[in-house]
GUDO-630342 format. One record per atom (N, C-alpha, C, O): x, y, z; residue in three letters. Coordinates in steps of 0.2 Angstrom, whole numbers, plus 5000, padded with zeros to 4 digits. Layout:
REM residues N
XYZALA
...
REM end
This chain:
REM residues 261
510349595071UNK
510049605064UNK
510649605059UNK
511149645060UNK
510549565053UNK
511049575048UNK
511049665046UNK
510549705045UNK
511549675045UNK
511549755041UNK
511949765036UNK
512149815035UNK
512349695031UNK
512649665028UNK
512049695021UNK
511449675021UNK
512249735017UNK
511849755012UNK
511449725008UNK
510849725007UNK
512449685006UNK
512249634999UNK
512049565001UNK
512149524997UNK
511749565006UNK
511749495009UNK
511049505009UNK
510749455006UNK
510749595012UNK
510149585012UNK
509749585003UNK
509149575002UNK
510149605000UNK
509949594994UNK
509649544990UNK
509049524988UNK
510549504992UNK
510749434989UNK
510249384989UNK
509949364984UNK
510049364997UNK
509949314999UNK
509249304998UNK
508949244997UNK
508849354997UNK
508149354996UNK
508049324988UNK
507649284986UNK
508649384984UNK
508549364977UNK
508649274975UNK
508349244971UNK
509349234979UNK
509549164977UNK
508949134980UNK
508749074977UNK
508549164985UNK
508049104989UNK
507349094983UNK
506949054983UNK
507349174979UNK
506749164975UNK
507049104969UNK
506649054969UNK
507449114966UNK
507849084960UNK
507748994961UNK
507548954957UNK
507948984967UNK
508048914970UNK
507148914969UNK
506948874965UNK
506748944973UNK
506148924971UNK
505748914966UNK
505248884966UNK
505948964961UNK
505848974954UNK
506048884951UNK
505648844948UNK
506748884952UNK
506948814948UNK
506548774952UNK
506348734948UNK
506348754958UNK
506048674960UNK
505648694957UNK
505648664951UNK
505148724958UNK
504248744953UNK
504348704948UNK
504048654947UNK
505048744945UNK
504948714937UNK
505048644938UNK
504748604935UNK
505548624942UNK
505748554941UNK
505248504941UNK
505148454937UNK
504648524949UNK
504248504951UNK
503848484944UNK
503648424943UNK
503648514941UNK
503248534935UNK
503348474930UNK
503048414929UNK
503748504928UNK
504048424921UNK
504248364928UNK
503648344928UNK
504648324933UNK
504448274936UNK
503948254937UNK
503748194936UNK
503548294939UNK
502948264940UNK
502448274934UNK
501848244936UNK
502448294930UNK
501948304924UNK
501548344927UNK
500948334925UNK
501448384930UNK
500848424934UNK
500248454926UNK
500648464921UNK
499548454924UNK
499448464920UNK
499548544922UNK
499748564927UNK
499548604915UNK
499748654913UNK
499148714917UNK
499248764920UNK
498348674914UNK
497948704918UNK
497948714925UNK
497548754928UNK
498348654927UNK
497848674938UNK
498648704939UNK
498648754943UNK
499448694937UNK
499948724939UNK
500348734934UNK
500848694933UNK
500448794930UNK
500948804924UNK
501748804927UNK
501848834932UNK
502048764925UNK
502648784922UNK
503048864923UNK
502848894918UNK
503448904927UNK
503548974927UNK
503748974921UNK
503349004918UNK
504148944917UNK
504248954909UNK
503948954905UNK
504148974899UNK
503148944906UNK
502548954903UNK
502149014904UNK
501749044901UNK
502349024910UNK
502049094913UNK
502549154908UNK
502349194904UNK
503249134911UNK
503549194906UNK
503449184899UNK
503249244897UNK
503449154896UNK
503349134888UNK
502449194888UNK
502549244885UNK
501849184891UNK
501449214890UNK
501349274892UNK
500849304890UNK
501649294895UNK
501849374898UNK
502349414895UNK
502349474896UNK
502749354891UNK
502849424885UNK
502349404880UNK
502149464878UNK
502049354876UNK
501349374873UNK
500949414873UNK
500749444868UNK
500749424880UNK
500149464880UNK
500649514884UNK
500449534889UNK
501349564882UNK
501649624885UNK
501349664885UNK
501149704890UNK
501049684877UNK
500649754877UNK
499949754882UNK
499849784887UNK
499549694880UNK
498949704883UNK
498849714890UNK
498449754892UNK
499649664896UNK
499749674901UNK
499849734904UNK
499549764909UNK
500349764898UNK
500549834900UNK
499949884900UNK
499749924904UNK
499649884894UNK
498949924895UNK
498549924903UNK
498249974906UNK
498649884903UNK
498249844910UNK
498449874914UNK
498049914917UNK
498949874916UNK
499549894923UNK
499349944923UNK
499049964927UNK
499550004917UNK
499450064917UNK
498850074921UNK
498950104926UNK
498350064919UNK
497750074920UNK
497650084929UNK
497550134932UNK
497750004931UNK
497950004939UNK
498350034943UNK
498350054949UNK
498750044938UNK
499250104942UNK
498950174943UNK
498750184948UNK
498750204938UNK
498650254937UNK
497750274944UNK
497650324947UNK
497450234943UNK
496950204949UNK
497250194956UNK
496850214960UNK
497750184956UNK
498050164964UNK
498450234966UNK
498350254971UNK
498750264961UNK
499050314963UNK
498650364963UNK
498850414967UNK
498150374961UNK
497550434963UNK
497150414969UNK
496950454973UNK
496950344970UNK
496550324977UNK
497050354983UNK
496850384988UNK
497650324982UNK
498250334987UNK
498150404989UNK
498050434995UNK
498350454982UNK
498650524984UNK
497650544988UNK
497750564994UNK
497350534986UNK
496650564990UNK
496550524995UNK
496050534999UNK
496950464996UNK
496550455003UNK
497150495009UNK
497050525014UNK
497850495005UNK
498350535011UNK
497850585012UNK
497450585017UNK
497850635006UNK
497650695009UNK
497050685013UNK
497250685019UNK
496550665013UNK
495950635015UNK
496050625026UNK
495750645031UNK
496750585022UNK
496750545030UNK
497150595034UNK
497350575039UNK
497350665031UNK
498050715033UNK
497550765038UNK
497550785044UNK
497150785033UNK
496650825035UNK
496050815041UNK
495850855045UNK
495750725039UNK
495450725046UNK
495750695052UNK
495450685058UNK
496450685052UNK
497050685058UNK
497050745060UNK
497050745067UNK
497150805056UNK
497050875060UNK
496650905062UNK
496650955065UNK
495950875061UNK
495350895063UNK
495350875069UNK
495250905074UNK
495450795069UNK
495250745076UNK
495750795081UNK
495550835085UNK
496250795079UNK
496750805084UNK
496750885087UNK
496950895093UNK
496450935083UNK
496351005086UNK
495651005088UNK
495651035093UNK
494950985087UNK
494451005089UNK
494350915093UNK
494250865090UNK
494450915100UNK
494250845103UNK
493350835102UNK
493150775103UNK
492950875101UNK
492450845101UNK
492250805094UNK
491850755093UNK
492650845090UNK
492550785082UNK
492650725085UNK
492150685085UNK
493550725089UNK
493650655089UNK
493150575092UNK
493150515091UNK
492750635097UNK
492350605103UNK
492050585096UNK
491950525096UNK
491850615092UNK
491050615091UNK
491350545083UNK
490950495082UNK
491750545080UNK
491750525073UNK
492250455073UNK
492350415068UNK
492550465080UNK
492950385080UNK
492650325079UNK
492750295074UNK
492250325083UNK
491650265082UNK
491750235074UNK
491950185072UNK
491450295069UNK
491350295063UNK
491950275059UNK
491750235055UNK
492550295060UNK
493050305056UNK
493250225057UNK
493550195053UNK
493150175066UNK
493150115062UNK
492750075061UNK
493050015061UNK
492150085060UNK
491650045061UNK
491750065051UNK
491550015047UNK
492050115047UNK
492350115040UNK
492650075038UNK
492550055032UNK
493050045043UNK
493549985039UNK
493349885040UNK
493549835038UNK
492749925046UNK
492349845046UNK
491849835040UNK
491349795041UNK
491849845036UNK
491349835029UNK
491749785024UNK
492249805021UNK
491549745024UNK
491849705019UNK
492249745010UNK
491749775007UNK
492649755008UNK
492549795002UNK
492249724999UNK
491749715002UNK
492349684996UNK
491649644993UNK
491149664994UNK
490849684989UNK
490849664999UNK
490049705000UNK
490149774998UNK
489749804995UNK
490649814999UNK
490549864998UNK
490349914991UNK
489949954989UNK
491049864988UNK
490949874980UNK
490549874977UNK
490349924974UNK
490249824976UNK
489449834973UNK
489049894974UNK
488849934970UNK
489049894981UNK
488449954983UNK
488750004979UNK
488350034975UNK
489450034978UNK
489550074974UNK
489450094968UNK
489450154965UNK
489450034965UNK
489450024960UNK
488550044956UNK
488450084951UNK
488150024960UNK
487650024960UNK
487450124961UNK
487050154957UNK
487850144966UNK
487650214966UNK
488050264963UNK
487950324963UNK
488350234960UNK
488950284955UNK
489150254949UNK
489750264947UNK
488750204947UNK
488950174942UNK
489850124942UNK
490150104946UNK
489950114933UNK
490450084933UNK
491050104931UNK
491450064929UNK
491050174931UNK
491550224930UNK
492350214937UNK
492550184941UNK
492750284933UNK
492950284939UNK
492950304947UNK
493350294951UNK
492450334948UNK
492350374952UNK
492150294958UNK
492350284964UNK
491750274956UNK
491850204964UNK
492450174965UNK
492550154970UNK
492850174959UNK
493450144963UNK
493650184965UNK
493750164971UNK
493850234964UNK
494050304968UNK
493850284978UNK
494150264983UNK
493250314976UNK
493050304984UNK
493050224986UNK
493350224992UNK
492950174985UNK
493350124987UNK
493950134989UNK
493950134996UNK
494550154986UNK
495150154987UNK
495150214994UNK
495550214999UNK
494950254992UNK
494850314998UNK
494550285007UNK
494750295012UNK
494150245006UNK
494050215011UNK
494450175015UNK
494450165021UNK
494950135009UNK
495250095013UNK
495850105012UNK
496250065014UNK
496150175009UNK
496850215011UNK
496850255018UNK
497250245023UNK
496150305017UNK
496450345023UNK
496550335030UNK
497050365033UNK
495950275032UNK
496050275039UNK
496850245041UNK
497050285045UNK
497150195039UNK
497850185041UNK
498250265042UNK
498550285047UNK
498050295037UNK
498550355038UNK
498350415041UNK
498650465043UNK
497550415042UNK
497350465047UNK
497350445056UNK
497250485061UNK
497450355058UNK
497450345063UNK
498150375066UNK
498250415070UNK
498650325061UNK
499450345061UNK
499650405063UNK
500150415067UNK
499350445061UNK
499550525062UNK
499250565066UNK
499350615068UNK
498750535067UNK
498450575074UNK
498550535081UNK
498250555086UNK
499050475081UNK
499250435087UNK
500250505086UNK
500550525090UNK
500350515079UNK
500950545079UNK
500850615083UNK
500950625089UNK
500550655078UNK
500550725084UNK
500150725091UNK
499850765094UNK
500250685091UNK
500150685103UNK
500650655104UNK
500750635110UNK
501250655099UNK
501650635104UNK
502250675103UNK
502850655103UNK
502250725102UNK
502750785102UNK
503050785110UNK
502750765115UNK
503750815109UNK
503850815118UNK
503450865122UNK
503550925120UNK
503150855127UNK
503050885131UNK
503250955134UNK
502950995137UNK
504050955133UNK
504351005135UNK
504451045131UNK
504451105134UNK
504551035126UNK
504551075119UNK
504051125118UNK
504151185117UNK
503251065118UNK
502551095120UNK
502351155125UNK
501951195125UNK
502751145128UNK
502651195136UNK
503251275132UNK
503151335131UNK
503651235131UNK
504151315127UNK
503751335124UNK
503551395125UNK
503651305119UNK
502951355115UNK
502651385115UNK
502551445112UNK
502451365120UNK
501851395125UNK
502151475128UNK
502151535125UNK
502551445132UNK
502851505136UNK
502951565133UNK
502951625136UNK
503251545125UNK
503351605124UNK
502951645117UNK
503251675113UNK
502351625119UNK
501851635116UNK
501851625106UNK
501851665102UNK
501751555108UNK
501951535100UNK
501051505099UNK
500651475103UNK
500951535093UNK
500151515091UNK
499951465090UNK
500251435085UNK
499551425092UNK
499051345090UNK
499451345082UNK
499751295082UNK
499551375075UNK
499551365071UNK
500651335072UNK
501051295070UNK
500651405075UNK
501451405076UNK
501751325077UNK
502051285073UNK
501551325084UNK
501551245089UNK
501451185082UNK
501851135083UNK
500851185077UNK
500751155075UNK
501151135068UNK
501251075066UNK
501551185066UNK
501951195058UNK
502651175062UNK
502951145058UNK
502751195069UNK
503751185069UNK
503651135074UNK
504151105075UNK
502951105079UNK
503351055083UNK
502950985081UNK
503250935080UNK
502050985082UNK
501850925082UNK
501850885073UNK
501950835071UNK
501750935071UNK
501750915065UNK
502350875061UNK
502150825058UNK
502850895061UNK
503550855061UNK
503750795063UNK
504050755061UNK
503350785070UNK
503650745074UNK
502750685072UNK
502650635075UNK
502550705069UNK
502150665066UNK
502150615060UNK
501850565058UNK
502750645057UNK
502950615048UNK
503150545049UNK
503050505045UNK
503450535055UNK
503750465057UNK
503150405056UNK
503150355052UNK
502850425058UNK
502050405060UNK
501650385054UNK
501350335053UNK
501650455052UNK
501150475043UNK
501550415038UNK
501250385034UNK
502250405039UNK
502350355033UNK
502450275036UNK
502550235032UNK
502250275044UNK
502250205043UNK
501150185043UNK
500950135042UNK
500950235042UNK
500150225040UNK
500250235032UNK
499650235031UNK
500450245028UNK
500550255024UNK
500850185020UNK
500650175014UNK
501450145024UNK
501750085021UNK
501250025021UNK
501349975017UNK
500850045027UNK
500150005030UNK
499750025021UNK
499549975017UNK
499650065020UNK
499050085014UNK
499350055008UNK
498950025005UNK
499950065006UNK
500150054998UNK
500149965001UNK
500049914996UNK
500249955005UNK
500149855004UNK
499549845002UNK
499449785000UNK
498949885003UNK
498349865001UNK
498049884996UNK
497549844994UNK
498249944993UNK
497949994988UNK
497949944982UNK
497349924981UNK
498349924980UNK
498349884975UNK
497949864973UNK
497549874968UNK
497949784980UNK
497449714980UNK
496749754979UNK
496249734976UNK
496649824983UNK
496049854984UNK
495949874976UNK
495249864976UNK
496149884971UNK
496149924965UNK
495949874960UNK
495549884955UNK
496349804962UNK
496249724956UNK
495549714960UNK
495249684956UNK
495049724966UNK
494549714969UNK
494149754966UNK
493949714962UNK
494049794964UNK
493649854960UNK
493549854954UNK
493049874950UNK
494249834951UNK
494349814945UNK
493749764942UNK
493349764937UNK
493949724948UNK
493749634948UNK
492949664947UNK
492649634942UNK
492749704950UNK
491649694954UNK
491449744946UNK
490949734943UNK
491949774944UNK
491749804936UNK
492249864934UNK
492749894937UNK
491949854927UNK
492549894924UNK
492749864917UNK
492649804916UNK
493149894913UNK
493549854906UNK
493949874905UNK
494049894899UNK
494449894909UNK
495149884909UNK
495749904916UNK
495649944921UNK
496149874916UNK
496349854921UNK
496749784924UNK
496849744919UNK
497049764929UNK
497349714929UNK
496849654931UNK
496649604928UNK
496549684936UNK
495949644940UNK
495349624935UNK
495049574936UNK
495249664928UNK
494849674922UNK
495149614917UNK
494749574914UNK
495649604917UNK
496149544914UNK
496249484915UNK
496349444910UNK
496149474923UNK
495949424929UNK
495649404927UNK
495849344925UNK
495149414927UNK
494749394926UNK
494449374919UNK
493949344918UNK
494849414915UNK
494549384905UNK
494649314909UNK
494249264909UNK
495449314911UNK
495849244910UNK
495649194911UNK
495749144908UNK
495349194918UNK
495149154923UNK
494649124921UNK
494549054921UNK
494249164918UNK
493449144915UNK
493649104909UNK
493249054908UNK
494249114905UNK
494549074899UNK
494949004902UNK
495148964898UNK
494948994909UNK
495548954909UNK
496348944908UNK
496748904909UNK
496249014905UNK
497149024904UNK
497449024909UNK
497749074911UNK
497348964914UNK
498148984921UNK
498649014920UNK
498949044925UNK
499049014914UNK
499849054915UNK
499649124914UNK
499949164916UNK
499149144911UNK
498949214912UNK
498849234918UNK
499049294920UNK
498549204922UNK
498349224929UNK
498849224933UNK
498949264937UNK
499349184931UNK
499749184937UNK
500349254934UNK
500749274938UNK
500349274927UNK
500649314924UNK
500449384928UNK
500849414931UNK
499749394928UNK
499349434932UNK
499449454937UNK
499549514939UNK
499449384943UNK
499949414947UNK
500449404950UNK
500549404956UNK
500949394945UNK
501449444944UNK
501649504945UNK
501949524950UNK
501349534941UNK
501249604940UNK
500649624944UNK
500549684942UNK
500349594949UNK
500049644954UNK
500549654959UNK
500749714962UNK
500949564961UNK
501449584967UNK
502149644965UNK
502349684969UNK
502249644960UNK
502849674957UNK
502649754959UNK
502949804962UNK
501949754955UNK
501749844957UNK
501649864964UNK
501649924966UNK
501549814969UNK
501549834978UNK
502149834979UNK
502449874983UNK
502549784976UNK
503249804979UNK
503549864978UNK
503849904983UNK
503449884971UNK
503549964969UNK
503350014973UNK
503750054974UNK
502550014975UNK
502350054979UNK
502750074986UNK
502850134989UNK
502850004987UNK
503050004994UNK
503750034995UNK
503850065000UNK
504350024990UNK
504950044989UNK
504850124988UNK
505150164991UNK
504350144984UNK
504250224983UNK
504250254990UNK
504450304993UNK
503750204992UNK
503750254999UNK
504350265006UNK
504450315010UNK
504650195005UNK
505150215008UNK
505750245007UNK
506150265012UNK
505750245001UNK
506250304997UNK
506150374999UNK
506550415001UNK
505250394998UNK
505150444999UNK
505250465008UNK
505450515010UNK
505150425011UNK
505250435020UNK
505950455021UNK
506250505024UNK
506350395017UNK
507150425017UNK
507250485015UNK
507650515018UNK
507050515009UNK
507350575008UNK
506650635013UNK
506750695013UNK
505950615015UNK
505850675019UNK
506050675025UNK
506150735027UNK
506250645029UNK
506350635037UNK
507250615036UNK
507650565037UNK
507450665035UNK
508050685035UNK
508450675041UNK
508950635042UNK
508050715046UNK
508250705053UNK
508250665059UNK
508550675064UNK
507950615057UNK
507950545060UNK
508750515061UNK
509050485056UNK
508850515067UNK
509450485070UNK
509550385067UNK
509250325066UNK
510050405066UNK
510250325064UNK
510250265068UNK
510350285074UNK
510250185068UNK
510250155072UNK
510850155074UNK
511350175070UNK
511050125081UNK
511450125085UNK
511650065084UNK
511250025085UNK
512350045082UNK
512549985080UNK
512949955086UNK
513249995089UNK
512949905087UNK
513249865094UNK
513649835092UNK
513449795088UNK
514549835093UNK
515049795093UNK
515149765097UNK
515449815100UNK
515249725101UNK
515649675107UNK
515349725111UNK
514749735112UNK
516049765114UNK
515849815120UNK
515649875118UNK
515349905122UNK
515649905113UNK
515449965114UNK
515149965107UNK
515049915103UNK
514850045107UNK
514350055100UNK
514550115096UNK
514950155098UNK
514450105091UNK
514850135085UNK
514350195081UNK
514450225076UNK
REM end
């Protein structure tokens, strides 16, 4: 694997850029009309027009995503330790927990919407439905995997179920917790412009769809823009945040010719 930084930076950035300019060139060559394919230079031209309104918007979704996310960790943190210390929940509530993620969110939104109106509280739970389970699967496959031998010292010398659970399995869980968690911010999003989309008056998903319905394509495609740009964000948050909590995570071992460095 490359481990070249700026290479990893570079190369992703030159290959957008190149794609960005054929679009464009495509566009004026071929006269493509402006409604079925805008021009990126039409997109940006209307994305700074409509900056504030965007930004209004974003806000809105962000602030939406960042609250479904934070309640479904906690959500998914809590029934991880439930599963995992009382085995008869887990017998008994597995089933449940994914027979949770087999629901359509399209079918499901509505129904919400219908029982809790069109406030924020269905997106809320929306979001909560299709955050926790990633992160409470994650971390209940994480704390069974503490070392066994560790497990057994604990033991021995008379370390409490809470003890066992604060200095060994739980730690050796975090690893876990944030790759169910990397799993969740890829979707919270798309999940938030979904909820957005089934009701609501503001929002990006709320925007989408003024535009859509107007026919404004470079609006839409301005839209998402700023849906993919906000999951990227998520996504880099959280890996920032993994690098600064999992401190102790050994680095990769790098292979030179013969030996390793």
């Amino acid at each position: 694997m490359d481990n070249n930084p700026l290479r990893q930076v570079w190369l992703p950035i030159a290959t957008l850029i190149i794609f960005i300019a054929t679009w464009q060139v495509c566009c004026v060559l071929f006269k493509i009309d402006p409604w079925l394919l805008p021009e990126p230079r039409s997109i940006a031209l209307k994305m700074v027009e409509d900056s504030a309104l965007l930004w209004k918007h974003l806000l809105s979704t962000l602030s939406t995503a960042l609250m479904g996310t934070g309640l479904g960790l906690l959500i998914g943190i809590i029934v991880a330790l439930a599963l995992h210390n009382v085995p008869f929940l887990r017998t008994a509530l597995s089933p449940f927990l994914v027979l949770s993620q087999n629901i359509p969110i399209i079918a499901l939104g509505p129904l919400l919407m219908i029982w809790f109106g069109y406030g924020l509280l269905p997106k809320l739970i929306l979001l909560i439905i299709v955050c926790f389970f990633p992160i409470a699967l994650s971390m209940l496959i994480g704390l069974g995997q503490a070392e066994p031998q560790l497990r057994e010292y604990l033991g021995m010398i008379g370390a409490s179920k809470w003890e066992r659970m604060k200095r060994l399995e739980f730690p050796a869980s975090l690893p876990y917790l944030f790759s169910g968690l990397r799993i969740t911010v890829t979707y919270v999003v798309s999940s938030a412009i979904v909820a957005e989309w089934l009701g609501g008056g503001k929002g990006i998903g709320y925007y989408l769809v003024l535009k859509f319905k107007g026919y404004d394509t470079p609006a839409v495609f301005g839209a998402i823009v700023c849906i993919v740009t906000l999951s990227l964000l998520f996504y880099g948050a959280v890996a920032l945040l993994e690098r600064i909590t999992i401190r102790w995570r050994p680095r990769t071992v790098k292979w030179r010719g013969g030996g390793a460095s």
